[in-house]
C-alpha positions in Angstrom: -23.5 -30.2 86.8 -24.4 -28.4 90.3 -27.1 -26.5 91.6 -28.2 -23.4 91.9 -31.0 -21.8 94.0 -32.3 -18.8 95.3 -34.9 -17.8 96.9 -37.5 -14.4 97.0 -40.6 -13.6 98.0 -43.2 -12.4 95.7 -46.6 -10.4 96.7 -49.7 -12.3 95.1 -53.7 -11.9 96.1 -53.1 -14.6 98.0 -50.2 -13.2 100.7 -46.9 -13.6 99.9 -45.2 -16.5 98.3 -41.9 -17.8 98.7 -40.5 -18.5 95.3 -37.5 -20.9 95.2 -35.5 -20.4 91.5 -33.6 -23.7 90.9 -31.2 -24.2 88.1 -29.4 -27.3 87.1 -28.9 -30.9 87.7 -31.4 -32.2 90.9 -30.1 -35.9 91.5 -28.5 -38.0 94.2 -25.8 -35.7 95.0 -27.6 -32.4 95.1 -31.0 -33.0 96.1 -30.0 -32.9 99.5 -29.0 -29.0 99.1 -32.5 -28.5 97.8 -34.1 -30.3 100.7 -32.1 -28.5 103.2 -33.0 -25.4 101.8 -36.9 -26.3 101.8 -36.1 -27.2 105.2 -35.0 -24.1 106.3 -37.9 -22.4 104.1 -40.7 -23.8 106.7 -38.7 -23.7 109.6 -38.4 -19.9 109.2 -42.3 -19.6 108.6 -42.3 -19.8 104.4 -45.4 -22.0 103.6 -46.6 -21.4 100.7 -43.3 -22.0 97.9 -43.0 -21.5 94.0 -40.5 -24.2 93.3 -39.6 -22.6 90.0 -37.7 -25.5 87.9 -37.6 -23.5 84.8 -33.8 -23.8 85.2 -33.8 -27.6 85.7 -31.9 -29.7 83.3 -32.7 -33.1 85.2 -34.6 -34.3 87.5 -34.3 -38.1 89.1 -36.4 -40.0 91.7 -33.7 -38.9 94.7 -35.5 -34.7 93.5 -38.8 -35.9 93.0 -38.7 -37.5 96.6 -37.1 -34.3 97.9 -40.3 -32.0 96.5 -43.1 -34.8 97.6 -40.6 -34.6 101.0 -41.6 -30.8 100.9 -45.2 -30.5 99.5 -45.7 -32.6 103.4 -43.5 -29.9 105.0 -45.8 -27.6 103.8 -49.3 -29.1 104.2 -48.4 -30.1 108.0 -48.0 -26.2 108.2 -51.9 -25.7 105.9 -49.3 -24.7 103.2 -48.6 -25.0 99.8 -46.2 -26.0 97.1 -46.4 -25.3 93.3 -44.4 -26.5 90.1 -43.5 -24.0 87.5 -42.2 -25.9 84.8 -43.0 -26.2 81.1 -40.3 -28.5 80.0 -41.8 -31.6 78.6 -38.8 -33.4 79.3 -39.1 -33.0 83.3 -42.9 -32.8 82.9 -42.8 -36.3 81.0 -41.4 -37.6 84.8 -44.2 -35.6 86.4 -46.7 -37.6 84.1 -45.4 -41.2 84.7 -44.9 -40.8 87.9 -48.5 -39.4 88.4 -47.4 -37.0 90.6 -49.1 -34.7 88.0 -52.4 -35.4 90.8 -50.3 -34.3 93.7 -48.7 -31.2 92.3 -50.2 -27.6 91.0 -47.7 -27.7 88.0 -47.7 -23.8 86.0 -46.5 -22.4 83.2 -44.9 -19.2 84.6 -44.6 -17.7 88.0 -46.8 -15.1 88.0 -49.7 -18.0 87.0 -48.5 -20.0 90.0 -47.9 -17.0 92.3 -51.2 -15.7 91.2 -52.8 -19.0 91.6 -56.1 -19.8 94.7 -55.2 -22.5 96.9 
């Protein structure tokens, strides 16, 4: 399976927020189009990013090194970088990993768009 992503902005109390829809597979051969577009995200000024994995079907350690590779991006910058997922399949990864400390993970964007930082 491939992936898909796109990106909007979305207006919360907060400022803006970059949301980042991504859909599929995120895994050895296709993390790398998810870190080049988080790349590219910062680079043009976007620091504070929805990652919104509502889409995802699976997520292995090559993706969850991409995101952790992008919540640093964005804290160099005094940014931010929120989870929306409520799959307990991908969540279950989240939760062994512990990365369930590191990461805001939501429910929904508005929660995580909405969400103080």
């Amino acid at each position: 399976m491939d992936l898909s992503l796109s990106t909007r902005n979305v207006p919360g109390p907060n400022g803006d927020r970059t949301v980042v829809e991504v859909g599929g597979e995120i895994d050895v051969y296709t993390a790398p189009k998810l870190r080049e577009q988080l790349v590219e995200l910062v680079n043009d000024g976007s620091f504070h990013l929805v990652v919104d994995m509502e889409g995802v079907d699976f997520l292995d350690s090559t993706g969850l090194g991409v995101l952790v590779g992008g919540l640093k991006r964005v804290r160099a910058h005094e940014g931010s970088l929120r989870l929306v997922c409520n799959q307990e399949r991908i969540l279950k990864i989240f939760r062994i990993t512990g990365l369930t400390k590191v990461f805001p993970i939501h429910t929904s964007v508005e929660e995580a768009v909405n969400a103080t930082d």
